[in-house]
Structure formats: C-alpha cells, structure tokens
C-alpha positions as CSV (number, residue, x, y, z in Angstrom):
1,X,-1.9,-18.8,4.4
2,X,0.1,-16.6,7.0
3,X,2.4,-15.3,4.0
4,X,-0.4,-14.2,2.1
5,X,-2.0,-12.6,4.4
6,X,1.5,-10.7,5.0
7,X,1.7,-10.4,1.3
8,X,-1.2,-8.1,1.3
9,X,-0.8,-6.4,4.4
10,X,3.4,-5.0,3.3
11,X,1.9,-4.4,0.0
12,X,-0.3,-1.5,1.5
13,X,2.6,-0.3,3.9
14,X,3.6,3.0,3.4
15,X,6.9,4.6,5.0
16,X,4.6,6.9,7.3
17,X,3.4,3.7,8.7
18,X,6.7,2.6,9.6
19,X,7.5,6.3,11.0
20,X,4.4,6.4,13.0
21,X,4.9,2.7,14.9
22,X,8.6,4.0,15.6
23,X,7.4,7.3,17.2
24,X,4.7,5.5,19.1
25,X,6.9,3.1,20.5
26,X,10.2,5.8,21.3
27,X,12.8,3.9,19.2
28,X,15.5,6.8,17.9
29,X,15.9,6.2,14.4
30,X,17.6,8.0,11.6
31,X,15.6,9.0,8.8
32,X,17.9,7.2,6.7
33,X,17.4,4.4,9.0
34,X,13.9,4.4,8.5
35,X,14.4,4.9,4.9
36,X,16.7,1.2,4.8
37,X,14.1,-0.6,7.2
38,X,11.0,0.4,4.3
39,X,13.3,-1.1,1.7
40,X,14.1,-4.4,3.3
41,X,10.9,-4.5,4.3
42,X,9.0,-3.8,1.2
43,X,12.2,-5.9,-0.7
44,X,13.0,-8.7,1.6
45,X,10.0,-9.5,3.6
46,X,9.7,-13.4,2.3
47,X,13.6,-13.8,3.0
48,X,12.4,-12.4,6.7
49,X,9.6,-14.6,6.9
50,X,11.7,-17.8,6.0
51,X,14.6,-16.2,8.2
52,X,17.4,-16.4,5.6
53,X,20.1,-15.2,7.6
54,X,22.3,-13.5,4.5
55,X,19.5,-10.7,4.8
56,X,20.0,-10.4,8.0
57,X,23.9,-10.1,7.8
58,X,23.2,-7.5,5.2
59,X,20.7,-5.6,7.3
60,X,22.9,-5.7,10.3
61,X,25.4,-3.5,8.0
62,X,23.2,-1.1,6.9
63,X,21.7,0.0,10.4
64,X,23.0,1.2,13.6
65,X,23.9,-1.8,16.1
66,X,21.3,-0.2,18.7
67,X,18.7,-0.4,15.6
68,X,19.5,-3.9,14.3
69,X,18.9,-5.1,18.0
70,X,15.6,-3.8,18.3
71,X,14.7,-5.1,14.8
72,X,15.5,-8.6,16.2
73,X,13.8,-8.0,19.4
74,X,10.5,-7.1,17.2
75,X,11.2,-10.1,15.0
76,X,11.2,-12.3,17.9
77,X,8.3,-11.0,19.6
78,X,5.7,-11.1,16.8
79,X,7.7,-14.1,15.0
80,X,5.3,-16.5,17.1
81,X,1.9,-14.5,15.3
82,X,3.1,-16.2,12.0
C-alpha cells in the first residue's frame, strides 16, 4: 500500500519541489547536485524503498560526502513513515 502511495506521490514531483524543500531546510547543494538527487529519485525510488544498497554505493559517488550524509540522515528520519 505504502509504495503505491509513493508511486504516485514521485510521479508528480517536479525538480522545483526538490529545490524548494532544500532551500527551506538550509542544505548547500550544487545545482548539479540537485540535478543527480531528481534522477535517483525519479529513477531509483523502489531500490530506495527496498534499501538496495548498490544504489546507494552509486549515489554516494555521484554527490558530495556532506550531501550523501544528509540524504541518509533524511532517509532515516522519514524511513519509519513507510
């Protein structure tokens, strides 16, 4: 039930909704950044959702260290709503 309702929800995500959460919450993030966390998101998501851990080793390569940690930190925190 939980990944459907995510289904639908990243489905409608644009990148500005991504942009505006970042800027509402102070995170420094490269536009590029920003431009790699849309695609894994919009990509990835169900490998997120099942934590397969060979996205997140290629994730962790394509972002800053700094960035990659507060991914996880978000992960965590909202991991517990699914």
């Amino acid at each position: 039930m939980y990944k459907q309702l995510l289904k639908g929800y990243i489905e409608k995500l644009k990148k500005e909704d991504i942009i505006k959460y970042i800027e509402n919450n102070n995170y420094q993030v490269s536009d590029k950044e920003i431009d790699t966390i849309y695609f894994y998101i919009k990509n990835y998501w169900e490998d997120f959702f099942d934590n397969k851990q060979e996205t997140w080793e290629k994730l962790k390569k394509d972002v800053s260290e700094n960035t990659y940690l507060e991914i996880i930190k978000l992960y965590q925190k909202y991991q517990k709503y699914i």
